[in-house]
Structure formats: structure tokens, C-alpha cells
N, CA, C and O atoms as CSV, one atom per row, in Angstrom:
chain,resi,resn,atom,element,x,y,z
A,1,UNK,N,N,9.606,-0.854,7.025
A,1,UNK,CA,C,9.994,0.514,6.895
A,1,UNK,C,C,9.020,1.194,5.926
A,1,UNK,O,O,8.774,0.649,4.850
A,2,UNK,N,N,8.532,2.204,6.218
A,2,UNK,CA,C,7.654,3.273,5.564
A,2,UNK,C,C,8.599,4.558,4.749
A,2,UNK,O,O,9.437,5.318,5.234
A,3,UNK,N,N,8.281,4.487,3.871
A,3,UNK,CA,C,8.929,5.810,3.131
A,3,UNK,C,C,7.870,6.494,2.424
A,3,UNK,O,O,7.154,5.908,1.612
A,4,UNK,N,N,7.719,8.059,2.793
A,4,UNK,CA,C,7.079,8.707,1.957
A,4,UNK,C,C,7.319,9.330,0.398
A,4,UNK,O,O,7.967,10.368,0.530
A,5,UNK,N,N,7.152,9.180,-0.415
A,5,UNK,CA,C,7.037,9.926,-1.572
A,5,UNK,C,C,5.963,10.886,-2.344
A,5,UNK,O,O,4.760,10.624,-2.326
A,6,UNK,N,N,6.361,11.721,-2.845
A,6,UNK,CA,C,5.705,13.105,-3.440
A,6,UNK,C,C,5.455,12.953,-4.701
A,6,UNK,O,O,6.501,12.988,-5.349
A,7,UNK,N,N,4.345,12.769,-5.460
A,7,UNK,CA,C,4.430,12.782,-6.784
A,7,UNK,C,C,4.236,13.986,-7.611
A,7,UNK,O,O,5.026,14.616,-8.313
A,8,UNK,N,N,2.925,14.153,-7.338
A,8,UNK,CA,C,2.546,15.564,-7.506
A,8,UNK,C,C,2.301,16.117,-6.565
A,8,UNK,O,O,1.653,15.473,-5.740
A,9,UNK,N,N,2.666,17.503,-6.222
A,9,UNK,CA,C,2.751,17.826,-4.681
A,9,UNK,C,C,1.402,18.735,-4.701
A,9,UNK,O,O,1.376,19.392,-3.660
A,10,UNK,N,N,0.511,18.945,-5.349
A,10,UNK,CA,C,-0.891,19.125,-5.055
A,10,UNK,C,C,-1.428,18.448,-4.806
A,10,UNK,O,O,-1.606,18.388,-3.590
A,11,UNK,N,N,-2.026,17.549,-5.520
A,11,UNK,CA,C,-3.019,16.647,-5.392
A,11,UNK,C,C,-2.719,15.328,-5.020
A,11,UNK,O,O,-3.532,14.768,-4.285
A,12,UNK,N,N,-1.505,14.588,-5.455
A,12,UNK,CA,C,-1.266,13.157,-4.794
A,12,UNK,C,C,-0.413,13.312,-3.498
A,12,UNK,O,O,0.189,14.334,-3.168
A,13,UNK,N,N,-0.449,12.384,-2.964
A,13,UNK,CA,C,0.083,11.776,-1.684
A,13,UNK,C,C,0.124,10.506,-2.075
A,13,UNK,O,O,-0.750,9.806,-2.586
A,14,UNK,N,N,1.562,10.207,-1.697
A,14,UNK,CA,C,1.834,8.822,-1.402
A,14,UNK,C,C,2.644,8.245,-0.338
A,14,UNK,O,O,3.306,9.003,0.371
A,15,UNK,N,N,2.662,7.043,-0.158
A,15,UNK,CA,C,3.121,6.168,1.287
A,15,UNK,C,C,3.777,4.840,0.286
A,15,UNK,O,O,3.290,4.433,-0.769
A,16,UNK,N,N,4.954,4.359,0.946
A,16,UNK,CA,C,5.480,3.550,0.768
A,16,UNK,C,C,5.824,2.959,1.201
A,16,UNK,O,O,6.638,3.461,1.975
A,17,UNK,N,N,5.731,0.872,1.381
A,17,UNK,CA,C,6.130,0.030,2.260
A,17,UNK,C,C,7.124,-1.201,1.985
A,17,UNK,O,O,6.805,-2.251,1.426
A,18,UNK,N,N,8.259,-0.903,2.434
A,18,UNK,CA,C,9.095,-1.291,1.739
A,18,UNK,C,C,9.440,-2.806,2.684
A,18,UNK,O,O,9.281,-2.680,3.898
A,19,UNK,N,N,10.001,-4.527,2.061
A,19,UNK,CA,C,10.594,-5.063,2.401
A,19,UNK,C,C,9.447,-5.901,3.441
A,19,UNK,O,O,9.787,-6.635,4.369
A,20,UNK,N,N,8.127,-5.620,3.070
A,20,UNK,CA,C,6.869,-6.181,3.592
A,20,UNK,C,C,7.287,-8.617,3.289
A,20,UNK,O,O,7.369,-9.441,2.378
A,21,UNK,N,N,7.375,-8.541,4.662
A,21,UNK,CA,C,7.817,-10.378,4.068
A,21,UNK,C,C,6.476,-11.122,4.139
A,21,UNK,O,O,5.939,-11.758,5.046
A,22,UNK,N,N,5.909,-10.666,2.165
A,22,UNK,CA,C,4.952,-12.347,1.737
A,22,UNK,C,C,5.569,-11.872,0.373
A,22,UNK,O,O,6.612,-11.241,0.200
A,23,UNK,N,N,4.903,-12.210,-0.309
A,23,UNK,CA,C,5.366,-12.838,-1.626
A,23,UNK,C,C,4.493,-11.322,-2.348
A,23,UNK,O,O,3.638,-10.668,-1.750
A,24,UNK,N,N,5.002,-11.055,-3.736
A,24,UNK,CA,C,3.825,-10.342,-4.303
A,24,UNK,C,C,2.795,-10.602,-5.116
A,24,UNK,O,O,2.112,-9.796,-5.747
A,25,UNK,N,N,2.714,-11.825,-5.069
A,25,UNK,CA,C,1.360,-12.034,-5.882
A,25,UNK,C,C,0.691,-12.393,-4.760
A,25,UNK,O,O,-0.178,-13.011,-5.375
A,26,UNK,N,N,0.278,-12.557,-3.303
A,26,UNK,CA,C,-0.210,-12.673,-2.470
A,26,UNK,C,C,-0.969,-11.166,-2.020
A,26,UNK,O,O,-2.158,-10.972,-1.765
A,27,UNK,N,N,-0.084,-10.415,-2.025
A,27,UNK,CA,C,-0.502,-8.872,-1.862
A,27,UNK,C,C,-1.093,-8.593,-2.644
A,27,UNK,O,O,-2.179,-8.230,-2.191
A,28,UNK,N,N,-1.035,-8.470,-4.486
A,28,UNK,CA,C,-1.416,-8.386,-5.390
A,28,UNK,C,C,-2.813,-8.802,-5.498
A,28,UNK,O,O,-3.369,-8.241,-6.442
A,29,UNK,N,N,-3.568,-9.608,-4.835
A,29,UNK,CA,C,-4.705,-10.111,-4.958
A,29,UNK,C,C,-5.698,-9.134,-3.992
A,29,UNK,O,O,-6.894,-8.887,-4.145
A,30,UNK,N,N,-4.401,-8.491,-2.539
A,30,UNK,CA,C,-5.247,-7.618,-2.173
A,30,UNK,C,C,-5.607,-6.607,-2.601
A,30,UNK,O,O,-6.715,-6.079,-2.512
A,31,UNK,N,N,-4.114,-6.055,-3.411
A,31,UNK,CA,C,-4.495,-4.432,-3.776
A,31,UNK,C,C,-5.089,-4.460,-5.104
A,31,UNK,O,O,-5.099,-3.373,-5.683
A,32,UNK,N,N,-5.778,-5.840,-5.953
A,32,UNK,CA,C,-6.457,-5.226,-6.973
A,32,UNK,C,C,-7.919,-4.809,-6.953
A,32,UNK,O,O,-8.607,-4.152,-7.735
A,33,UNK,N,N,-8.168,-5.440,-5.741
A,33,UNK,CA,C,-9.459,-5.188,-5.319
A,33,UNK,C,C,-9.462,-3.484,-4.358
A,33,UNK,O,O,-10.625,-3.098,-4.476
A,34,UNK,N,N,-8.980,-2.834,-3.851
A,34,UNK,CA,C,-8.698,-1.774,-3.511
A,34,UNK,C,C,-8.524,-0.502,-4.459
A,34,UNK,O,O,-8.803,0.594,-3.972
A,35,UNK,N,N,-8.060,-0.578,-5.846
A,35,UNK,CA,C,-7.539,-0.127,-6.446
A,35,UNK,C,C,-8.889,0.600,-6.765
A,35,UNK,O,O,-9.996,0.086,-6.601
A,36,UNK,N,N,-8.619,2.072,-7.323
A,36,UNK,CA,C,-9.732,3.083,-7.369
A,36,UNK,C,C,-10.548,3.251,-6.448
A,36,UNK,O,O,-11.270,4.197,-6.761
A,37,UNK,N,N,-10.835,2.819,-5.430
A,37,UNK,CA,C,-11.918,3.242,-4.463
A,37,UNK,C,C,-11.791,4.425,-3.685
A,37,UNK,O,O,-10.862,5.162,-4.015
A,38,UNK,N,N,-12.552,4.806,-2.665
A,38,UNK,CA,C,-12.180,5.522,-1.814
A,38,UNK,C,C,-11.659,5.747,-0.768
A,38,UNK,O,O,-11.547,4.567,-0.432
A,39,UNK,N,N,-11.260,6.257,0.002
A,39,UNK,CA,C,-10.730,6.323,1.320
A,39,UNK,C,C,-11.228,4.911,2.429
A,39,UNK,O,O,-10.819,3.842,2.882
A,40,UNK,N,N,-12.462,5.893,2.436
A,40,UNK,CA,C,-13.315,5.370,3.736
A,40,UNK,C,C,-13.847,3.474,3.216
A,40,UNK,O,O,-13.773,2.422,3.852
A,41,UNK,N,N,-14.319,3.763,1.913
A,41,UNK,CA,C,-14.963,2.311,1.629
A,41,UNK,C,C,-13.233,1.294,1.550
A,41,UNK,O,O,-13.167,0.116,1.901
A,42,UNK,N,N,-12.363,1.874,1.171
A,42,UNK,CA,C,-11.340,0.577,1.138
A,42,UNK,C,C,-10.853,0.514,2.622
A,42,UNK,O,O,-10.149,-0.496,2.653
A,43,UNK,N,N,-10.865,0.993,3.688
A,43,UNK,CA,C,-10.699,0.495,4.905
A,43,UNK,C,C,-11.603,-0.607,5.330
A,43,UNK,O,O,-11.311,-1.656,5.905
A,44,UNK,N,N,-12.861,-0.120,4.899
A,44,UNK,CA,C,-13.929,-1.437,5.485
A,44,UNK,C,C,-13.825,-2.467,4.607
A,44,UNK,O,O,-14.310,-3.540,4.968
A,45,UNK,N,N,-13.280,-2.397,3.479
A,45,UNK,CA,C,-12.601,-3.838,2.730
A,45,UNK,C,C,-11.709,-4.553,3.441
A,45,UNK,O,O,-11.807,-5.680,3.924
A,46,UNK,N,N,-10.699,-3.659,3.453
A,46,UNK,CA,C,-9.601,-4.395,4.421
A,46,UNK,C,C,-10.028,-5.064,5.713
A,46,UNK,O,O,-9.716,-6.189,6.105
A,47,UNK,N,N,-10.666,-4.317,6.200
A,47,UNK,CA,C,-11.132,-5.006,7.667
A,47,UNK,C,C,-11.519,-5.933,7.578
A,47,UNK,O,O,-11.293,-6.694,8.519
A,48,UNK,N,N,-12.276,-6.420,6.492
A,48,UNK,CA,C,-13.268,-7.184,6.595
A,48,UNK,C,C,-12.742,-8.518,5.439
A,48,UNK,O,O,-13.451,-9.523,5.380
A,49,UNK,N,N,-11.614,-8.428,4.663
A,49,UNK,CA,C,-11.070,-9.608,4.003
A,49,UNK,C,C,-10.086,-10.227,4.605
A,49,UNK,O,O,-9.308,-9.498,5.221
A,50,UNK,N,N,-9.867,-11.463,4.612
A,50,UNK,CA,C,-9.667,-12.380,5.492
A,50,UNK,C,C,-8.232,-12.951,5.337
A,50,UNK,O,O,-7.766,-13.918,5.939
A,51,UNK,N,N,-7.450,-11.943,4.150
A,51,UNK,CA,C,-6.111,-12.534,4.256
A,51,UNK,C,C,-5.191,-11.815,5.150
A,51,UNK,O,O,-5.384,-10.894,5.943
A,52,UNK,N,N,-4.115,-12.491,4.809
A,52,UNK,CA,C,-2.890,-12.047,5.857
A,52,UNK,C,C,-2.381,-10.657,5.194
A,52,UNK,O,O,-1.850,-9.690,5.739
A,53,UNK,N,N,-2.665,-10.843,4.061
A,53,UNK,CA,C,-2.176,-9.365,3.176
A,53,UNK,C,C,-2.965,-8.408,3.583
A,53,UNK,O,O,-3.540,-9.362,3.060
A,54,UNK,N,N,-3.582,-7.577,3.943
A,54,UNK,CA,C,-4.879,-6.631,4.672
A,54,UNK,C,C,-4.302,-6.612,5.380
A,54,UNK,O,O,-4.268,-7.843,5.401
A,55,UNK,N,N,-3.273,-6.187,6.648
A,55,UNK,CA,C,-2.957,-5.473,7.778
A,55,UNK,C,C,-1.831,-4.989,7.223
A,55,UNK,O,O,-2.466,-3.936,7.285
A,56,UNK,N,N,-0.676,-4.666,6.686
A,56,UNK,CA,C,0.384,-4.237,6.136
A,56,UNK,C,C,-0.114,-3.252,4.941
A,56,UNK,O,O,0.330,-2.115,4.782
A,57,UNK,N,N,-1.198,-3.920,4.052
A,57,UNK,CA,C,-1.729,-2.820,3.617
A,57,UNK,C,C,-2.971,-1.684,4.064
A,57,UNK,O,O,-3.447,-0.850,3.293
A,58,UNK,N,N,-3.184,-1.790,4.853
A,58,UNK,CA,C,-4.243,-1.341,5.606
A,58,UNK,C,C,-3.499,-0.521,6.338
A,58,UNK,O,O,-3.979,0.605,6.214
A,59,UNK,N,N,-2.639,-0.508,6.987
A,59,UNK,CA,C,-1.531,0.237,7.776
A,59,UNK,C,C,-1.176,1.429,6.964
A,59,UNK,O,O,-1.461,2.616,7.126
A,60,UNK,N,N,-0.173,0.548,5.643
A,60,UNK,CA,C,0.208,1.794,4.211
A,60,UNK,C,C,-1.305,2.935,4.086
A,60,UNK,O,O,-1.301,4.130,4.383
A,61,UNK,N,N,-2.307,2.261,3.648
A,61,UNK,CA,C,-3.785,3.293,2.895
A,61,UNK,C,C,-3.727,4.317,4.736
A,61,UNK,O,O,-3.520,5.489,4.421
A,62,UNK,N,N,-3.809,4.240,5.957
A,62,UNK,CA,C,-3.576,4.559,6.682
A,62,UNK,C,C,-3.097,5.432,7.134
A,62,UNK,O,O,-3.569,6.204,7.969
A,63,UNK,N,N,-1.486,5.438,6.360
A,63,UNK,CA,C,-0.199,6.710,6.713
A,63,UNK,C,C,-0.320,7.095,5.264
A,63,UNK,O,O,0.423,8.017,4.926
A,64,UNK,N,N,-0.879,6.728,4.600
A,64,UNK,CA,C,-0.692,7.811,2.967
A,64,UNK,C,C,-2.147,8.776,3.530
A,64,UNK,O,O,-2.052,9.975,3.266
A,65,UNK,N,N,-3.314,8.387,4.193
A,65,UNK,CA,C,-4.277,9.126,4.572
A,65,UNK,C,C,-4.028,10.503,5.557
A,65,UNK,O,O,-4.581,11.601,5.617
A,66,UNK,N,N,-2.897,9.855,6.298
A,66,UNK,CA,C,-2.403,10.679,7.847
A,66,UNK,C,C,-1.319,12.026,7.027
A,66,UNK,O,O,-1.324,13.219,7.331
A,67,UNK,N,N,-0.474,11.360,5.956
A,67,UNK,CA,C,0.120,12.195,5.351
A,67,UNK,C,C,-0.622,13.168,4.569
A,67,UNK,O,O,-0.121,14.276,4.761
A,68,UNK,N,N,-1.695,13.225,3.696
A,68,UNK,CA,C,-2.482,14.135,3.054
A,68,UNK,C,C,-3.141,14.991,4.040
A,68,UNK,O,O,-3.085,16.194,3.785
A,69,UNK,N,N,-3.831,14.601,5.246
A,69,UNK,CA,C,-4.713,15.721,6.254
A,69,UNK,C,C,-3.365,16.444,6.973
A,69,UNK,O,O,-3.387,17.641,7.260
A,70,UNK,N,N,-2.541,15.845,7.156
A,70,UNK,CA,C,-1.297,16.346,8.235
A,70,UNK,C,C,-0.467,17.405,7.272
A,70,UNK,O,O,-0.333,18.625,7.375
A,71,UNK,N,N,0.026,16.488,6.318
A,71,UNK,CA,C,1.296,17.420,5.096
A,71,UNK,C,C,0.252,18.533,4.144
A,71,UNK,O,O,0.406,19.738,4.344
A,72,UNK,N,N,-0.566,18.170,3.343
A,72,UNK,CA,C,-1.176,19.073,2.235
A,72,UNK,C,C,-2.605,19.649,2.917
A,72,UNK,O,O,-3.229,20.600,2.445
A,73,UNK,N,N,-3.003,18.899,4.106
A,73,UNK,CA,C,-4.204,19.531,4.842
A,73,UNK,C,C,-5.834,18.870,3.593
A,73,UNK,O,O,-6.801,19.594,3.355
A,74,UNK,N,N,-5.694,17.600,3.103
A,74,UNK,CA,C,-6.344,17.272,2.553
A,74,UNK,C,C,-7.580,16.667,3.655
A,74,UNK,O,O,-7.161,16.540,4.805
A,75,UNK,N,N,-9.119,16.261,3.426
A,75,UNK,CA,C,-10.139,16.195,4.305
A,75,UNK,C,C,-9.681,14.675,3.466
A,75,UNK,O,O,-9.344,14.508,2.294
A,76,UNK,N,N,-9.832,13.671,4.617
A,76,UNK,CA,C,-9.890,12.346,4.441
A,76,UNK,C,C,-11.270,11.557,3.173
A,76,UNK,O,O,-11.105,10.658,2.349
A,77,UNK,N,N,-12.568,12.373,3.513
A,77,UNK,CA,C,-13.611,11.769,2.981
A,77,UNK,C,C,-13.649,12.105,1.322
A,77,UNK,O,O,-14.398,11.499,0.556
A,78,UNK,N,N,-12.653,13.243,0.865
A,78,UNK,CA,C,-12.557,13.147,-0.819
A,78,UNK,C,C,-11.501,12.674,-1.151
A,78,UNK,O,O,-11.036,13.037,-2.232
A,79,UNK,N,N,-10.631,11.523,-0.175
A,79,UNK,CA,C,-9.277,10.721,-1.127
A,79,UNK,C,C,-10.136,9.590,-1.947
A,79,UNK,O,O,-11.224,9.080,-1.678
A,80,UNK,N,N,-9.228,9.385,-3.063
A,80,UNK,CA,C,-9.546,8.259,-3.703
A,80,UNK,C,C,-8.229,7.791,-4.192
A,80,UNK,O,O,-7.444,8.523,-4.796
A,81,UNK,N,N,-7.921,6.008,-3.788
A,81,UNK,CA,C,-6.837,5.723,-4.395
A,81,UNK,C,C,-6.586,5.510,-5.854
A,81,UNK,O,O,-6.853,4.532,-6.552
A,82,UNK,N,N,-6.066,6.539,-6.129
A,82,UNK,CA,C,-5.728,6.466,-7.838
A,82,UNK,C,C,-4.504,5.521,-8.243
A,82,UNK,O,O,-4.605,5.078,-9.387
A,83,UNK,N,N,-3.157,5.051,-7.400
A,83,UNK,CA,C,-2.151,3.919,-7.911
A,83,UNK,C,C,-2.022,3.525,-6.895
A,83,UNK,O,O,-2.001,4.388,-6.017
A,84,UNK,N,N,-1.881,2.185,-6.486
A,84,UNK,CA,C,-1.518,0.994,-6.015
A,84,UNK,C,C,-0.602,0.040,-6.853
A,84,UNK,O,O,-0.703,-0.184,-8.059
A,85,UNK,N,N,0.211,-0.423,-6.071
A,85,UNK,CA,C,1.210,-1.151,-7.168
A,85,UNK,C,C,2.272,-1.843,-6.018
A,85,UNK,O,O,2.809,-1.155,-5.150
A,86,UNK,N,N,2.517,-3.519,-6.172
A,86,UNK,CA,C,3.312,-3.995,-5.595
A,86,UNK,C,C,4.498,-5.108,-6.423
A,86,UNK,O,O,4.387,-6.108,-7.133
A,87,UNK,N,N,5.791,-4.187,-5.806
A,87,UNK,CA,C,6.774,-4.557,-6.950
A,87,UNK,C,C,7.131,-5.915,-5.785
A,87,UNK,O,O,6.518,-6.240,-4.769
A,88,UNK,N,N,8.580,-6.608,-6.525
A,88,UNK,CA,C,8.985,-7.640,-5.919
A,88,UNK,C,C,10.008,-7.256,-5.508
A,88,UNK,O,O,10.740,-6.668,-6.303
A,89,UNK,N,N,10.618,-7.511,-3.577
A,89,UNK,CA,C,10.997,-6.799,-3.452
A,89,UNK,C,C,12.731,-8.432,-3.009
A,89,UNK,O,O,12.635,-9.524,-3.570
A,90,UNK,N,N,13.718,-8.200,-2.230
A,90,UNK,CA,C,15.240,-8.964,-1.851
A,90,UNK,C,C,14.262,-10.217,-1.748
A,90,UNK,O,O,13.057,-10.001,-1.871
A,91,UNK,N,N,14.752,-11.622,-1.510
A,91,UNK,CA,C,14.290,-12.577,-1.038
A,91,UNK,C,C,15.258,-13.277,-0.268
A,91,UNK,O,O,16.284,-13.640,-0.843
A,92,UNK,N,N,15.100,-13.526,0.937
A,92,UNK,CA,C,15.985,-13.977,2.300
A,92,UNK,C,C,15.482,-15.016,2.217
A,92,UNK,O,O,14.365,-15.530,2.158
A,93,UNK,N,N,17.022,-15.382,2.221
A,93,UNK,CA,C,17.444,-17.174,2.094
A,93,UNK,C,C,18.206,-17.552,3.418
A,93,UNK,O,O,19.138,-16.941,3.942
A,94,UNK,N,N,17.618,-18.645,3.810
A,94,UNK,CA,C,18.200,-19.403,5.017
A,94,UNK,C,C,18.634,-20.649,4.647
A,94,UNK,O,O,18.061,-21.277,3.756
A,95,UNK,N,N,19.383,-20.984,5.112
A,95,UNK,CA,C,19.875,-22.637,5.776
A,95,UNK,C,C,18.863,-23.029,6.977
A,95,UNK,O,O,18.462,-22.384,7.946
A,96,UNK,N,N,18.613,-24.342,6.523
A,96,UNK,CA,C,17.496,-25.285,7.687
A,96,UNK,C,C,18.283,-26.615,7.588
A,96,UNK,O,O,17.976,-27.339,6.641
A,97,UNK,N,N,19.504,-27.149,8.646
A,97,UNK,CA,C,20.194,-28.028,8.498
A,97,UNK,C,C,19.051,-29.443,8.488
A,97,UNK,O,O,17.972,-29.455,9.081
A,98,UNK,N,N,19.515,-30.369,7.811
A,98,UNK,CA,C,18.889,-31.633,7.421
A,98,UNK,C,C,19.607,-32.941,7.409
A,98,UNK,O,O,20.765,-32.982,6.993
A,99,UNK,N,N,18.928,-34.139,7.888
A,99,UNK,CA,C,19.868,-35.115,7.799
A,99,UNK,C,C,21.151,-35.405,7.441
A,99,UNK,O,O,21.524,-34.601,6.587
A,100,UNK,N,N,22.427,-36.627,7.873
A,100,UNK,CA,C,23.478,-36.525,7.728
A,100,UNK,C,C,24.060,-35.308,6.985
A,100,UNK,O,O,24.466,-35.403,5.827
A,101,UNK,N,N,24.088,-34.043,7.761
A,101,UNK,CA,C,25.102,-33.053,7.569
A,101,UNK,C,C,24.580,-32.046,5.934
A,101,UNK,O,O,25.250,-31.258,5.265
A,102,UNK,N,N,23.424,-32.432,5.792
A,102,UNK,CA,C,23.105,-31.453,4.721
A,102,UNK,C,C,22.059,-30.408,5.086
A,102,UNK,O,O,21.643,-30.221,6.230
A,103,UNK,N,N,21.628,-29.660,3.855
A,103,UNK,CA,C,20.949,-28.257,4.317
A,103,UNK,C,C,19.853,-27.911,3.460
A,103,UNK,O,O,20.074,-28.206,2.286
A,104,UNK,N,N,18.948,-27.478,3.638
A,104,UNK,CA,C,17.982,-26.936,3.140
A,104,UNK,C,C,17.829,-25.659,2.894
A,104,UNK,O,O,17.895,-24.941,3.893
A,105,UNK,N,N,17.643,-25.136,1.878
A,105,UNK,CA,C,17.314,-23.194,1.575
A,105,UNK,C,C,15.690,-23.283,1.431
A,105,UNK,O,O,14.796,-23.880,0.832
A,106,UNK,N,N,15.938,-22.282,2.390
A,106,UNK,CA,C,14.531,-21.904,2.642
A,106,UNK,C,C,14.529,-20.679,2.212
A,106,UNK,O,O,15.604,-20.081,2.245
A,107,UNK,N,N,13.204,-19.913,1.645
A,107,UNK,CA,C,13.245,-18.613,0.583
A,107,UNK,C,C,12.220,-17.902,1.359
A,107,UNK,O,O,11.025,-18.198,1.379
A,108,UNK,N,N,12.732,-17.026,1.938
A,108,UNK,CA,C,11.273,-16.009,2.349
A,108,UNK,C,C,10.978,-14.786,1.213
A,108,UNK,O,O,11.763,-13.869,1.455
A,109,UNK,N,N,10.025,-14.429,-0.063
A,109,UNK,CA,C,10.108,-13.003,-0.674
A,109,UNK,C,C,9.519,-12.017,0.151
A,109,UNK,O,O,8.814,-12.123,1.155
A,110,UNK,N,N,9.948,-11.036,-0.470
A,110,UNK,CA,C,9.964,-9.527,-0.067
A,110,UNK,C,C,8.803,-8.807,-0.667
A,110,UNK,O,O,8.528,-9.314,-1.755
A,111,UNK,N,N,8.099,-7.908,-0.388
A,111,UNK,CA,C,7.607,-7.039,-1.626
A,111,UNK,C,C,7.596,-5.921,-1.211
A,111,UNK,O,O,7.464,-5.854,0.011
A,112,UNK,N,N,7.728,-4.508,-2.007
A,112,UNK,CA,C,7.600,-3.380,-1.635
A,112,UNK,C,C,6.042,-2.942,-2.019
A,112,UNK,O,O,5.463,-3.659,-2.834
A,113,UNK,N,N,5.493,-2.049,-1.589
A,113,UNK,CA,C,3.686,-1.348,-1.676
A,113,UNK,C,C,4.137,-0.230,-2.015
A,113,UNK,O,O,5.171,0.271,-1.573
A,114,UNK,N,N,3.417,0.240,-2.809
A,114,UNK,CA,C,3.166,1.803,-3.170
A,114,UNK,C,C,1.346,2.389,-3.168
A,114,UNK,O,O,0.601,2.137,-4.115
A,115,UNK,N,N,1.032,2.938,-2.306
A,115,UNK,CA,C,-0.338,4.191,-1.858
A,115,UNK,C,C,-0.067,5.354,-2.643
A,115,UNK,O,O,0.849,6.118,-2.340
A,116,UNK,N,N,-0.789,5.532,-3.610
A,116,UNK,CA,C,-0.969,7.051,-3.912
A,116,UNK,C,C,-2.398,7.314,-3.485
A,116,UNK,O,O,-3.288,6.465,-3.436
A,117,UNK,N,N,-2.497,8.516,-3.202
A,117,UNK,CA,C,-3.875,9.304,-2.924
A,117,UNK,C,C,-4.325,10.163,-3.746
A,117,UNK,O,O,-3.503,10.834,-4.371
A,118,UNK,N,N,-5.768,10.371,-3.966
A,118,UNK,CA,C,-6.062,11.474,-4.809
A,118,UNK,C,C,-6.755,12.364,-4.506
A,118,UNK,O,O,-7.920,12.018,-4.312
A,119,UNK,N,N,-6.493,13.663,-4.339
A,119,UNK,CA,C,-7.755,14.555,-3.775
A,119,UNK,C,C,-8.713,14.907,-4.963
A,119,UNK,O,O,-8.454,15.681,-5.884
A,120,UNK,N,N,-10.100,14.055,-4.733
A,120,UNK,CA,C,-10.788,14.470,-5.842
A,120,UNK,C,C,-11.533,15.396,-5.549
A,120,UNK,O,O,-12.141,15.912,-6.486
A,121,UNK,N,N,-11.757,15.938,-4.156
A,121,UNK,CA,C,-12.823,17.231,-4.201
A,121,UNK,C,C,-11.820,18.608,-4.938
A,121,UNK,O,O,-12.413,19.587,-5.392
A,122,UNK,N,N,-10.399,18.529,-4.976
A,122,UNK,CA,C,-9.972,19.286,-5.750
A,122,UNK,C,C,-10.839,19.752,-7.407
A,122,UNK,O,O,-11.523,20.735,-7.695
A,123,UNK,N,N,-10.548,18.926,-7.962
A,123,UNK,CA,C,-11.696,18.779,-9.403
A,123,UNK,C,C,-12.541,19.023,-9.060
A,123,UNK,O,O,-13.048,19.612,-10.014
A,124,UNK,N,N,-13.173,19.032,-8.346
A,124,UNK,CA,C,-14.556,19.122,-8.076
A,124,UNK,C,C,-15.034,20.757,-7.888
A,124,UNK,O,O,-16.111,21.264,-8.202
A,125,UNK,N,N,-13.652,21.487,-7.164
A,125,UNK,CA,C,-14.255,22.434,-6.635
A,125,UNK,C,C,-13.660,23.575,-8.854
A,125,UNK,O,O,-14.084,24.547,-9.478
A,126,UNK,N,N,-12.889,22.832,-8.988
A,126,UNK,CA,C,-12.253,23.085,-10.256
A,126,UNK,C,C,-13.339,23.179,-10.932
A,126,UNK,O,O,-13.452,24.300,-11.427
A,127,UNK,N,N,-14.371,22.330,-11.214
A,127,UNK,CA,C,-15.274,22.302,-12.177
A,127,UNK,C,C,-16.720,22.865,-12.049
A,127,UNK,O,O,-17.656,22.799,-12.847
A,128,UNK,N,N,-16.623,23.515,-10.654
A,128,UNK,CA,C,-17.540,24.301,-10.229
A,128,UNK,C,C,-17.282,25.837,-10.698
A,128,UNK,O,O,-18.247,26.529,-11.022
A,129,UNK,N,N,-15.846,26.399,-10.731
A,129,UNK,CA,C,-15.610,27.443,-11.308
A,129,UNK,C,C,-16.238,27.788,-13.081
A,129,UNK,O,O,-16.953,28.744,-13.378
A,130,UNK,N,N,-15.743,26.753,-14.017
A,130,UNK,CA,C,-15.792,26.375,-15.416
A,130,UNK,C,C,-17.006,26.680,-15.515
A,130,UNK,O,O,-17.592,26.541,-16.589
């Protein structure tokens, strides 16, 4: 499930992915490498790193992008991700029955994603006035 949130309703955009099933320090390894870049260059990261974490987040940077050109009318090529952040999210527990009549718990975690966006040609056009 995707949920959008508003932080600052000028300049950020954000996307939210909630109940994503790996763990968060698995994700965490993706989004620290993502963190501050730009639009366009952290897609060709994602594409191109080789974990399982990169398509769920790649999806999120994606609809937080679709939300800024669509909702605030932002141009894709001046986002820069300014917060990334993956909390820990329920962890679903199963039974896996096991020899004479006993059971095994099996633990799947959760994590939720958070995309913020930044329009930096905003500043930009800001500091052209000054």
C-alpha cells in the first residue's frame, strides 16, 4: 500500500510505502546509498544494484516523482531526494507444523519507506532574484 504525504506543500513531495515484507536493515542498505541524490541519477542506481530491496524502492522514488509533476507541477530533472527513511514496520508470524505434533514460528518483518522530494530549481530560481 502507497500513501501519500505532504510535508511542505511547496517544495517537498512525499510517497509512502507501507508494510513492504523484508526486514529493515535490508532496505536500509539500499536507501543509504540513494539518499541526497537526484532524481534521474538514483533511478539508474536502482536499476542497476542487485538486491531484492531496489524494486519496492524504485517503485516509491517513482510515485513520489509522478506526484510532484502531476500534484505541484514540479519538472522531474530538478528533484533531489532530501529524506529517505525506513522505519520497522508489524512482523507476521506463522506456524510451520513439525515433527510429532509440534510447530515452528516462522517471522516474516515488515518495513514501512518514506520518499521525500525536493524541488531544488526552486532555490535556484530564488537566488537568482537576491
Amino acid at each position: 500500500m502507497i500513501k501519500k504525504r505532504k510535508k511542505n506543500p511547496y517544495t517537498e513531495v512525499s510517497a509512502l510505502g507501507q508494510h513492504i515484507c523484508m526486514s529493515a536493515h535490508k532496505a536500509r542498505r539500499v536507501i543509504d546509498q540513494i539518499r541526497g541524490r537526484s532524481y534521474e541519477e538514483t533511478l539508474m542506481i536502482l536499476e542497476l544494484m542487485p538486491y531484492r530491496a531496489c524494486y519496492p524502492i524504485f517503485k516509491l522514488v517513482y510515485s513520489a516523482a509522478a506526484n510532484a509533476s502531476h500534484n505541484m507541477g514540479f519538472n522531474e530533472a530538478g528533484l533531489v531526494i532530501s529524506k529517505a527513511e525506513v522505519n520497522e514496520g508489524t512482523t507476521v508470524k506463522k506456524l510451520k507444523p513439525r515433527a510429532r505434533g509440534r510447530s515452528y514460528l516462522i517471522k516474516r518483518p515488515t518495513c514501512h519507506i518514506t520518499i521525500v522530494l525536493k524541488d531544488i530549481s526552486l532555490y535556484e530560481e530564488y537566488e537568482e532574484y537576491i
